[in-house]
C-alpha positions as CSV (number, residue, x, y, z in Angstrom):
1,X,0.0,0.0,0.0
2,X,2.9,2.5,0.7
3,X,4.5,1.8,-2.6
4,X,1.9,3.3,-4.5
5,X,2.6,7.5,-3.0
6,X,6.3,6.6,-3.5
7,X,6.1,5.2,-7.4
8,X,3.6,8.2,-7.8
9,X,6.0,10.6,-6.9
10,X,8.6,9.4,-8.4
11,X,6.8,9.6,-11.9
12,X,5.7,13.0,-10.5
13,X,9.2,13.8,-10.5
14,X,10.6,11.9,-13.8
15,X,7.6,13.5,-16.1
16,X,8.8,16.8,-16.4
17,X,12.1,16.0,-17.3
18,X,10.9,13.7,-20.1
19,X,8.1,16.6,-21.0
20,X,11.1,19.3,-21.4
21,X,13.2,16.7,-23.3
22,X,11.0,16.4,-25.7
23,X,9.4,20.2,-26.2
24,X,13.4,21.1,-27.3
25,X,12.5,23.3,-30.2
26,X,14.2,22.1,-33.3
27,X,16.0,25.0,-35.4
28,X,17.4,24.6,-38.3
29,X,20.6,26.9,-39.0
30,X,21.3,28.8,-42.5
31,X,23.2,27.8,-45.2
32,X,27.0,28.9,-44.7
33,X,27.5,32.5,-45.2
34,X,31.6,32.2,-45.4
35,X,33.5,29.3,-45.5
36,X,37.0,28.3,-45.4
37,X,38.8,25.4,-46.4
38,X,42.5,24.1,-45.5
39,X,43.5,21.2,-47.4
40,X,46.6,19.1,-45.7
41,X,47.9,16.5,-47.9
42,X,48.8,12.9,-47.4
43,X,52.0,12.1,-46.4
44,X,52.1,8.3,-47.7
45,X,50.9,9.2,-51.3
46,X,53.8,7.6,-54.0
47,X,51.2,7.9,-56.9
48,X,49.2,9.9,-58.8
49,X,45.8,11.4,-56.4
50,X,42.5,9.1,-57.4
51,X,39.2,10.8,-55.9
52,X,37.8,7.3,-55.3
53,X,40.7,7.2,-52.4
54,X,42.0,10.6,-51.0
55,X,44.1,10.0,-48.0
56,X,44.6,14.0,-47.1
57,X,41.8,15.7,-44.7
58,X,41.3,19.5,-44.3
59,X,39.8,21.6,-41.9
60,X,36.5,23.0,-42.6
61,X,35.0,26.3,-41.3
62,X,31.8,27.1,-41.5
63,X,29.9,30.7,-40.4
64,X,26.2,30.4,-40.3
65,X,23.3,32.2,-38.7
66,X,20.8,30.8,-35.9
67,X,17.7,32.3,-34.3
68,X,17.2,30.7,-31.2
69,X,14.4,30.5,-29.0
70,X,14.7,30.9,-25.0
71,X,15.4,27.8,-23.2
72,X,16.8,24.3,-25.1
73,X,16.8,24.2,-28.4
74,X,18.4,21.8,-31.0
75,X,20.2,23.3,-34.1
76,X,20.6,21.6,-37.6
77,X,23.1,22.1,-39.2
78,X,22.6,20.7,-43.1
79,X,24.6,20.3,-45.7
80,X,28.1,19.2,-43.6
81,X,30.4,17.5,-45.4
82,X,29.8,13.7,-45.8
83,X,33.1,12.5,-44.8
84,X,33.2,14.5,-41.2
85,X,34.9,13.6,-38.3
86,X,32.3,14.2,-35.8
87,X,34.3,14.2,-32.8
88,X,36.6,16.7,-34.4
89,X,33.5,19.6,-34.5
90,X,33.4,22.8,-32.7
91,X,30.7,25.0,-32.7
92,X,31.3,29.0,-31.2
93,X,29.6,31.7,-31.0
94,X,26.3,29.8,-28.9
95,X,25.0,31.9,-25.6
96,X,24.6,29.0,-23.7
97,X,27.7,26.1,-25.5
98,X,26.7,22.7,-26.4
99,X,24.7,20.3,-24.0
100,X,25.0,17.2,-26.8
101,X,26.6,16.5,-30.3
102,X,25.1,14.3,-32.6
103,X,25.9,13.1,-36.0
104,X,22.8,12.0,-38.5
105,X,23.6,8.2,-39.4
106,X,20.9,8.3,-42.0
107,X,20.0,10.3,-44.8
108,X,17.1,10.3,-47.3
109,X,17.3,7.5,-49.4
110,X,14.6,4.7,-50.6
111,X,15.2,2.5,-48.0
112,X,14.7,5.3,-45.3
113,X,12.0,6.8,-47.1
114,X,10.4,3.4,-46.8
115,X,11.5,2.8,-43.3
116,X,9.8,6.1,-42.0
117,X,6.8,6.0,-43.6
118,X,5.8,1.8,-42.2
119,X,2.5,1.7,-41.1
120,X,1.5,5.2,-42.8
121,X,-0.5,5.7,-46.1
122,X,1.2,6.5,-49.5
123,X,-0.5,6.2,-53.5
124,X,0.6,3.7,-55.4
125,X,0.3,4.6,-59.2
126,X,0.0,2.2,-62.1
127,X,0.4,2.1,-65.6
128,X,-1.5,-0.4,-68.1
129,X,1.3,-1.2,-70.8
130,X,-1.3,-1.8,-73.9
131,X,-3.0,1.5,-72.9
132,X,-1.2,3.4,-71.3
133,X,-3.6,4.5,-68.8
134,X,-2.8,5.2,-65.4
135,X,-4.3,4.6,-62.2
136,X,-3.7,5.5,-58.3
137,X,-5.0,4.1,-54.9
138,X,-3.9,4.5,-51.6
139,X,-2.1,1.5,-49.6
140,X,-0.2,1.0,-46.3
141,X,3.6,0.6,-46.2
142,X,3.2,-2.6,-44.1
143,X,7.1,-4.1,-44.4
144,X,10.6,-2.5,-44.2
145,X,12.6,-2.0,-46.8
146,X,15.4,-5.1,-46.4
147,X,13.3,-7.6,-48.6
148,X,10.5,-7.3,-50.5
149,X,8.3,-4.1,-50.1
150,X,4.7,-5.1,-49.0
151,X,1.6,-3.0,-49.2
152,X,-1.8,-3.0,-48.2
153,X,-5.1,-1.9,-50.0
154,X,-8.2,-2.3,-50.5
155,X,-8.5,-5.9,-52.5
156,X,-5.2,-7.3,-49.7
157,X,-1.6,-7.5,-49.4
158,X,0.7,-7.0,-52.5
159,X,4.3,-6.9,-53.3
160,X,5.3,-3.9,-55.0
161,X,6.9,-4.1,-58.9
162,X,6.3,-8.1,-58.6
163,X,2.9,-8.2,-61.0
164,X,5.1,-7.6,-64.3
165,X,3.7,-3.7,-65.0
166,X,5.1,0.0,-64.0
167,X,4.6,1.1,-61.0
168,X,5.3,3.9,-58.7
169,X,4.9,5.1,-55.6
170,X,4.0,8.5,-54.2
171,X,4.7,9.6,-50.5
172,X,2.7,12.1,-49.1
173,X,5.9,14.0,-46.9
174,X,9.4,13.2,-45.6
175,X,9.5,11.2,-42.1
176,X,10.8,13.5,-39.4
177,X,14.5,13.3,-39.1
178,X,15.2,12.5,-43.0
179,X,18.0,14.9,-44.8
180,X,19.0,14.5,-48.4
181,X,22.4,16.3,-47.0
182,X,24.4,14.8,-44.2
183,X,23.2,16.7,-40.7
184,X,24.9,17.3,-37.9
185,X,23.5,18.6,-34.6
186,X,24.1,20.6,-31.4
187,X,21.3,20.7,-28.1
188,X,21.8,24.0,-26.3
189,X,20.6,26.4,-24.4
190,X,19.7,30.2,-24.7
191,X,17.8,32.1,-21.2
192,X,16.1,34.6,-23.8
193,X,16.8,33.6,-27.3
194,X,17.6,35.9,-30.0
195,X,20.2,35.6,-33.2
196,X,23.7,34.4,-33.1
197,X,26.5,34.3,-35.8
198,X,27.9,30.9,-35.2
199,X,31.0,29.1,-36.8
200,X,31.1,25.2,-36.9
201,X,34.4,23.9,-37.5
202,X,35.4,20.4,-38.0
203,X,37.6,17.4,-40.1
204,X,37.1,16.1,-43.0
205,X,38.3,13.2,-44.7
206,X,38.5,12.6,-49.0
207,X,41.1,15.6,-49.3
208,X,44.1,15.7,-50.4
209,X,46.4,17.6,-52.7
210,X,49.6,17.9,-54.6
211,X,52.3,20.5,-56.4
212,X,53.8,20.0,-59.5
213,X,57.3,21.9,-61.3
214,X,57.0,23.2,-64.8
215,X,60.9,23.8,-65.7
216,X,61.6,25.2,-68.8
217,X,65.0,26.2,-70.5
218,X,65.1,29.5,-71.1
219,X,67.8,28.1,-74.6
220,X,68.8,25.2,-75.8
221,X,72.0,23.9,-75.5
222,X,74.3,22.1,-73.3
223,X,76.5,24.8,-71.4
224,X,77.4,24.0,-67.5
225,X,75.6,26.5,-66.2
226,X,71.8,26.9,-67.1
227,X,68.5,29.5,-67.0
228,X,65.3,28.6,-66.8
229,X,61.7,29.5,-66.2
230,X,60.1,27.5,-63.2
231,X,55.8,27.5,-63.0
232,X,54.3,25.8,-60.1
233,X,50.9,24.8,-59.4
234,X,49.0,23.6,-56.7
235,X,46.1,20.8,-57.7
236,X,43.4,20.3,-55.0
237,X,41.1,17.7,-55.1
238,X,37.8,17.2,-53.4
239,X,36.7,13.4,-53.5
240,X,33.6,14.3,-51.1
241,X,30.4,14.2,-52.7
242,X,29.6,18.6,-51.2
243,X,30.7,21.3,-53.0
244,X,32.2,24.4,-51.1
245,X,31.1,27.5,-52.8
246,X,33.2,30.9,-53.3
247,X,35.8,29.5,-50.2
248,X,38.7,31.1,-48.9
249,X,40.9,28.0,-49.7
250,X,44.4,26.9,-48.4
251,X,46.9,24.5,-48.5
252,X,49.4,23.5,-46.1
253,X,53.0,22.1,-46.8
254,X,54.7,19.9,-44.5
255,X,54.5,16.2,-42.9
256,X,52.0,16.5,-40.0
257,X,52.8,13.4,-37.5
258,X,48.8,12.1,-37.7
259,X,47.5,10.0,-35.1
260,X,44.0,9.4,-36.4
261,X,43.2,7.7,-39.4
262,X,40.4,10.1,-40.3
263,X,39.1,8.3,-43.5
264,X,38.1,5.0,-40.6
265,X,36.7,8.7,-38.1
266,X,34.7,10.3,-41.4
267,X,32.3,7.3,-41.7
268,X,29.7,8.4,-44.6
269,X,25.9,8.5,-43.4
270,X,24.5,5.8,-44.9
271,X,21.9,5.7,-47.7
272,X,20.7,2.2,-48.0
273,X,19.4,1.4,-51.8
274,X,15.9,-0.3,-51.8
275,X,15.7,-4.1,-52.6
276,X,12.8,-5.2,-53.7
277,X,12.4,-9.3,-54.3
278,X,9.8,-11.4,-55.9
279,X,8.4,-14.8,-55.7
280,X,10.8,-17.2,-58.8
281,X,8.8,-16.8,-62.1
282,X,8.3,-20.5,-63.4
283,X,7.2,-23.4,-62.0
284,X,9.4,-26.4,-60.3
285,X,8.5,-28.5,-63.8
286,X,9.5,-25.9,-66.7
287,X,12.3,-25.1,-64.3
288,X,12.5,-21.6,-62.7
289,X,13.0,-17.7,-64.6
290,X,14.0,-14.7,-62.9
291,X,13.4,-11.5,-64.0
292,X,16.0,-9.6,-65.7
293,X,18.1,-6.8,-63.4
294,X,17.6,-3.4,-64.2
295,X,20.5,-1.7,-65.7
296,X,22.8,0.0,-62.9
297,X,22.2,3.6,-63.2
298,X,24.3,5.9,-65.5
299,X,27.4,7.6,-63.0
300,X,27.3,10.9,-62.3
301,X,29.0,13.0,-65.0
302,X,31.4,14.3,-61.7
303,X,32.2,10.3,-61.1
304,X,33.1,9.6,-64.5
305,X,36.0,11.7,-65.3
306,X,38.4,13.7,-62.8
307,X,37.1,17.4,-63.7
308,X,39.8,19.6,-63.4
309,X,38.7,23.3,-63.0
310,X,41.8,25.8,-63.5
311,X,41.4,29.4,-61.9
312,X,41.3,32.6,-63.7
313,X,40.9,30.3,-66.8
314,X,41.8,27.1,-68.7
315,X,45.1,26.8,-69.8
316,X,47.0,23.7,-72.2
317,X,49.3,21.7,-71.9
318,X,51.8,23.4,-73.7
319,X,50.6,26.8,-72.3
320,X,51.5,25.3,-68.4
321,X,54.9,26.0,-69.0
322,X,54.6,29.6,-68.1
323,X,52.2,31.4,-65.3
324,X,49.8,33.7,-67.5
325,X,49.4,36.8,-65.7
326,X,45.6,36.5,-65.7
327,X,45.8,33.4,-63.4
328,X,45.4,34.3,-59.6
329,X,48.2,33.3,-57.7
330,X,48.8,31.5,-54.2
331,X,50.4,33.2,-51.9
332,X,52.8,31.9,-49.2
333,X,52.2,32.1,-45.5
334,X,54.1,30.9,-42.6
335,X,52.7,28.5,-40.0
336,X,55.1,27.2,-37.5
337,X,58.0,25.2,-39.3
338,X,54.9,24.5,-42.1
339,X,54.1,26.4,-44.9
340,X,50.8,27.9,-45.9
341,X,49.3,28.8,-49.6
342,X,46.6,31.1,-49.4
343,X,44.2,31.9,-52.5
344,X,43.6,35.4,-52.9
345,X,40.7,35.4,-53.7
346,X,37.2,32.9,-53.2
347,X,37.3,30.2,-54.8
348,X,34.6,26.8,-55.4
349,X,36.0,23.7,-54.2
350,X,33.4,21.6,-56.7
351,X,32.0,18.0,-55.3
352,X,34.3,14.7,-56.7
353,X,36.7,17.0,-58.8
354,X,40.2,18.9,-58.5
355,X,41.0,22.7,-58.7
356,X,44.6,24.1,-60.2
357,X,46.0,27.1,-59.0
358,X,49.4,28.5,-60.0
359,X,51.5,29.5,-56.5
360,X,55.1,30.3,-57.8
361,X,56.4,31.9,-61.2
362,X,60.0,32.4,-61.4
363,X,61.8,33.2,-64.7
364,X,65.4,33.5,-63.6
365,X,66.2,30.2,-61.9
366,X,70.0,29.6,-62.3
367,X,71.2,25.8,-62.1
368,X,74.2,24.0,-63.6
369,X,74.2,20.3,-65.2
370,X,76.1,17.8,-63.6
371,X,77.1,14.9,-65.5
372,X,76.7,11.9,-63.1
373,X,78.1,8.3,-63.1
374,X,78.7,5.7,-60.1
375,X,81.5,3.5,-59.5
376,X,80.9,1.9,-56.3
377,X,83.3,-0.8,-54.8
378,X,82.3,-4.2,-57.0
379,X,81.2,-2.1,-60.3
380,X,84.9,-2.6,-61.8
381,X,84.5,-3.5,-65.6
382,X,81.3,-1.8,-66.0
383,X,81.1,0.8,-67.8
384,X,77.8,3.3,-68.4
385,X,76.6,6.4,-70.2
386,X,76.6,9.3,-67.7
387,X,72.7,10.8,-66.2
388,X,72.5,14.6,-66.5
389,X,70.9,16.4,-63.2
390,X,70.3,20.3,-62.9
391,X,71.5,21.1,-59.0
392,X,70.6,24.6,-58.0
393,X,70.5,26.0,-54.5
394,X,66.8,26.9,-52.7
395,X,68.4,30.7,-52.1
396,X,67.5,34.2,-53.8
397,X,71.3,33.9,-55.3
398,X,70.1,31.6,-57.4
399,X,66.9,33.2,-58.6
400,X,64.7,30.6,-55.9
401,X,64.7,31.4,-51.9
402,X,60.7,29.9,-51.2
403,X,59.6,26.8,-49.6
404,X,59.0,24.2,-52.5
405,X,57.0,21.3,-51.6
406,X,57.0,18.4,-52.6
407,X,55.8,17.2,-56.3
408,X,56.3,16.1,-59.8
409,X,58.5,17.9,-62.4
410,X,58.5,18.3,-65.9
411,X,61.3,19.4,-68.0
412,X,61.2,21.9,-71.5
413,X,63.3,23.1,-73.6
414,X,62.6,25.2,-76.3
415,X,63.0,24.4,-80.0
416,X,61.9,25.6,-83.5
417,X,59.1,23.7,-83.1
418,X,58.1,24.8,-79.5
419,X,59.2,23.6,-76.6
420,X,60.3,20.0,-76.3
421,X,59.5,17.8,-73.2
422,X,63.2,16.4,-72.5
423,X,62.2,15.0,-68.5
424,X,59.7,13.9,-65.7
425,X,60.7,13.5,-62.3
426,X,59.8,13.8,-58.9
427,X,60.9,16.3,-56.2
428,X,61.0,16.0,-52.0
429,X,60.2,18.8,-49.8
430,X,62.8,21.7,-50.2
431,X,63.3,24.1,-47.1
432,X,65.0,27.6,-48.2
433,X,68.6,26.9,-48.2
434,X,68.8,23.4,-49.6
435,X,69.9,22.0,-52.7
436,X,67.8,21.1,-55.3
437,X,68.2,18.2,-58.1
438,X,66.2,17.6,-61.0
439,X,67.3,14.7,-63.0
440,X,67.1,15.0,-66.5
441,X,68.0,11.9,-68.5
442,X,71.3,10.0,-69.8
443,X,74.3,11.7,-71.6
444,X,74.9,10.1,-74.9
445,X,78.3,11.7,-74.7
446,X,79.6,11.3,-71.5
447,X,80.7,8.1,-70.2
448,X,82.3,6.5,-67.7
449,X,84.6,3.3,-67.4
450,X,84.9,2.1,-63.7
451,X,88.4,0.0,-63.5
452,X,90.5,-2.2,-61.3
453,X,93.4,-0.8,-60.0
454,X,96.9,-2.4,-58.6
455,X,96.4,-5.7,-56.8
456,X,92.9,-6.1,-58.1
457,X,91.8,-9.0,-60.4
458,X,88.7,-9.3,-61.4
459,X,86.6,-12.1,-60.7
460,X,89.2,-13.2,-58.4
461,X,89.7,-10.5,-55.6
462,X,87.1,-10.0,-53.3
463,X,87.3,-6.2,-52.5
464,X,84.8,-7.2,-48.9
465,X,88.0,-9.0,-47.5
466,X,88.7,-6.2,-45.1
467,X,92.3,-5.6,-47.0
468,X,92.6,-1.9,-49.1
469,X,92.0,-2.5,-52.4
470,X,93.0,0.0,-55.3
471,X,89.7,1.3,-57.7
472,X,89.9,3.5,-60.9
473,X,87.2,5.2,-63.1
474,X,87.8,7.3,-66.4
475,X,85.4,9.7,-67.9
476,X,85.2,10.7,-71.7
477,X,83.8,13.3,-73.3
478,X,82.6,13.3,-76.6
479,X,80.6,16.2,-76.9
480,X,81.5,19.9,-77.6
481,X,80.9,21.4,-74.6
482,X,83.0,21.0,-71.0
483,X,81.2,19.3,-68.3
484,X,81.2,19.0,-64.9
485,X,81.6,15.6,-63.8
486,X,80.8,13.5,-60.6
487,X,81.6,10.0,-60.0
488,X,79.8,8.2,-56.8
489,X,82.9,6.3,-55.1
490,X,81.8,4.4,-52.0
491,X,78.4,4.9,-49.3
492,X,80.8,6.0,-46.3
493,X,78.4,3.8,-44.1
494,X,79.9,0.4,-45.5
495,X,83.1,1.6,-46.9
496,X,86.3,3.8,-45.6
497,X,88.5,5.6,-48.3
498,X,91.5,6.8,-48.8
499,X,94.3,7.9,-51.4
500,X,92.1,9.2,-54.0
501,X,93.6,11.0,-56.6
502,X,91.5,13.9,-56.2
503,X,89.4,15.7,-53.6
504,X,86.3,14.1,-52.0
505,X,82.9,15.5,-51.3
506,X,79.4,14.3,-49.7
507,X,76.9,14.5,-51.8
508,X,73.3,13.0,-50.8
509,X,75.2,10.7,-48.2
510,X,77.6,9.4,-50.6
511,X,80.9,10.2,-51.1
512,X,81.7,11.8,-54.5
513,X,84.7,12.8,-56.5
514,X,84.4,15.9,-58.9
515,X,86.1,16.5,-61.6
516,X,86.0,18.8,-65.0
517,X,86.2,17.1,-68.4
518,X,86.9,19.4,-71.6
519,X,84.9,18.9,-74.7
520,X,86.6,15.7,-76.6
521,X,89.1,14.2,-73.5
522,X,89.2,11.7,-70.5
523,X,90.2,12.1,-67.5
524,X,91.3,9.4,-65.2
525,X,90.7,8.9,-61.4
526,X,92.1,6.7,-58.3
527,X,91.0,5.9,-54.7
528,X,91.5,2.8,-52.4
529,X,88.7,1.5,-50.6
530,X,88.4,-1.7,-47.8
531,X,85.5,-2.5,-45.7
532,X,85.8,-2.0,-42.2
533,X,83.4,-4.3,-40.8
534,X,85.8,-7.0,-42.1
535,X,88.8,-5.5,-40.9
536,X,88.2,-5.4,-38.0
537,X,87.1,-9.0,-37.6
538,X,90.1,-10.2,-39.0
């Protein structure tokens, strides 16, 4: 008898609660009024970007406008993009903060449209195939939409499109809840309510973006030291399936050490197809028949090709080679020991496609060719055509002095007939200061012999014995012009040296010698090497 006050009262006390729970006025926020996108790339890419499988992120920014009314409230914001890292979001600019963040798992698909409407009425339209005539009744959605898609009317159940004629079906609203955009929203709270400029920032994964070199020769020829025009651009790609209109966009250069693997954290909402199954056609005698599939919807003119959308205006390929002045231009920003390219001016980052802008135009970038050839301890009797690199310095000196990222490079030089791709080849992050190598391709005038010197036989000494052992190389010229030459000796790691016949440099964490080689002679070089490991065993 006394439990009956108590259970009272406690329901007493529980029913407001629930009551206020659910009169939280929903709100629905406006569509962004700025927004701001920094693009990071990813740091394990060795190929080409694909927008099926971005690796990067970037940091989206969004300002939007709220009215709120006083007390709880829960805000909407539509149209996020679909590859957000929920945990990652940040909402400012609220009276009250945040009581709860939620991220939509479902948007308005079929299946959900299905889903939300069982046990509710919706017309069901057919059409007679010899007439053409159509007619409409109202039925009840009476199953879910993981099988077969069962209605009720007036002459029974039915299975929809599983009587062999067109039909359709016609809902009267939207269930509550249902976005055709990802949603995400924030429960708050506001003592007297009014309008608020709020910013919702937040991850993203399905970014990512790269830079690529356009080199070209100011003249042809072969002389030591070289001019040349470098162009470089910045390609961004968006493999999400929003569009970021007029954004203030940016791209950072640098390795980040990530944590998080933000493409597992940006899990897509989910918009379930709907499958609709039917009894087998046939019987078990004639055997059985099933209906043919229907043909898999045509892809999205976005999914079929990677659109690339160059600012200011479209340029060739042949035109890339120099920075027209109408193209807007990135400009470079500090940020920590990263660097930052900032777009001048708003930009659209467009839905599944990449965007170009031009970020460095340079037209009096000195460099010299080096004629390179290695003859490393075990090479003696081989004998190869030289590679050609340009080696300039990252300083002002040499007509550079800026942060170059890291990207592909391709090689011009000019001709009667235009200018003439000579070489493609990739370059790693460049700091001011450092040195920077392009490798063009293989002299077919210089080459170098790599010999055995005194005491060494070959195929009978083995130079890994631990003892010194004497080494040669000879260089020719054949062409008209004097080159600078550089001959890769030993990796100082595995090898000591000693009594070379010239001076000895590092260069890339090998040990070079250097030498000069006028047009049509040879020059001859001579070093000792042993391996120290072994000699010391021994």
């Amino acid at each position: 008898m006394r439990l009956f006050p108590l259970i009272l009262a406690a329901g007493a006390l529980a029913m407001p609660g629930a009551e206020h729970a659910q009169a939280r006025t929903v709100v629905e926020a406006s569509a962004p009024e700025s927004l701001a996108v920094t693009v990071y790339r990813d740091p394990n890419r060795d190929r080409a970007m694909r927008l099926n499988w971005l690796n990067g992120f970037a940091l989206i920014s969004e300002t939007r406008t709220v009215t709120l009314p006083p007390g709880e409230s829960r805000i909407r914001f539509d149209g996020v993009t679909e590859s957000m890292v929920a945990v990652s979001a940040i909402v400012t600019g609220l009276p009250g903060g945040t009581i709860e963040k939620n991220r939509n798992a479902d948007i308005l698909s079929p299946a959900a449209l299905v889903n939300g409407s069982l046990g509710n009425q919706v017309t069901i339209t057919r059409t007679n195939p010899a007439t053409g005539a159509e007619t409409s009744e109202r039925a009840i959605v009476r199953t879910r939409a993981d099988g077969g898609l069962v209605l009720q009317t007036g002459a029974g159940y039915e299975a929809v499109r599983c009587a062999g004629i067109p039909e359709r079906l016609t809902f009267d609203e939207v269930p509550t809840g249902l976005s055709p955009n990802p949603v995400y929203t924030v429960d708050t709270r506001s003592e007297s309510g009014g309008t608020y400029t709020v910013t919702l920032t937040y991850l993203a994964s399905g970014f990512d973006w790269s830079a690529h070199y356009v080199a070209t020769f100011a003249k042809a020829g072969q002389e030591r030291k070289r001019r040349l025009n470098l162009t470089a651009w910045l390609t961004l790609a968006n493999g999400n399936g929003q569009s970021f209109p007029d954004a203030e966009l940016m791209a950072v250069a640098g390795k980040l050490e990530i944590k998080s693997n933000y493409r597992n954290l940006g899990t897509p909402p989910r918009g379930e197809p709907l499958r609709l199954t039917c009894f087998p056609i046939g019987s078990t005698s004639a055997g059985t028949r099933y209906p043919p599939p229907p043909p898999p919807p045509p892809a999205p003119a976005a999914m079929m090709e990677d659109a690339i959308v160059v600012t200011g205006r479209r340029v060739m390929a042949q035109e890339m080679a120099y920075a027209p002045a109408a193209v807007m231009k990135a400009v470079e920003e500090a940020l920590g020991d990263l660097k930052l390219y900032r777009v001048p001016e708003p930009v659209t980052v467009a839905a599944k496609a990449q965007k170009q802008v031009a970020f460095l135009a340079l037209d009096a970038v000195e460099g010299s060719l080096i004629h390179r050839a290695s003859c490393l301890p075990g090479m003696a009797g081989q004998e190869a055509l030289a590679d050609v690199v340009l080696r300039s310095m990252n300083e002002e000196e040499f007509g550079l002095g800026r942060a170059l990222p890291a990207g592909g490079v391709t090689v011009f030089e000019p001709s009667a007939y235009g200018p003439l791709l000579i070489a493609e080849d990739k370059m790693e992050d460049r700091a001011v200061g450092q040195e920077v190598e392009i490798a063009i391709a293989s002299s077919s005038q210089v080459k170098a012999v790599c010999e055995a010197g005194r005491g060494v036989v070959l195929g009978e000494t083995d130079v890994h014995d631990g003892n010194w052992h004497e080494l040669a190389a000879s260089i020719t010229n054949d062409g008209a012009e004097t080159v600078e030459a550089e001959i890769i000796i030993a990796n100082p790691a595995q090898w000591e040296v000693r009594k070379t016949s010239r001076k000895t440099a590092m260069q890339n964490g090998m040990k070079v010698i250097r030498v000069t080689v006028p047009a049509g002679e040879t020059r001859s070089l001579r070093w000792q090497v042993r391996n120290p490991a072994r000699a010391k065993a021994e």
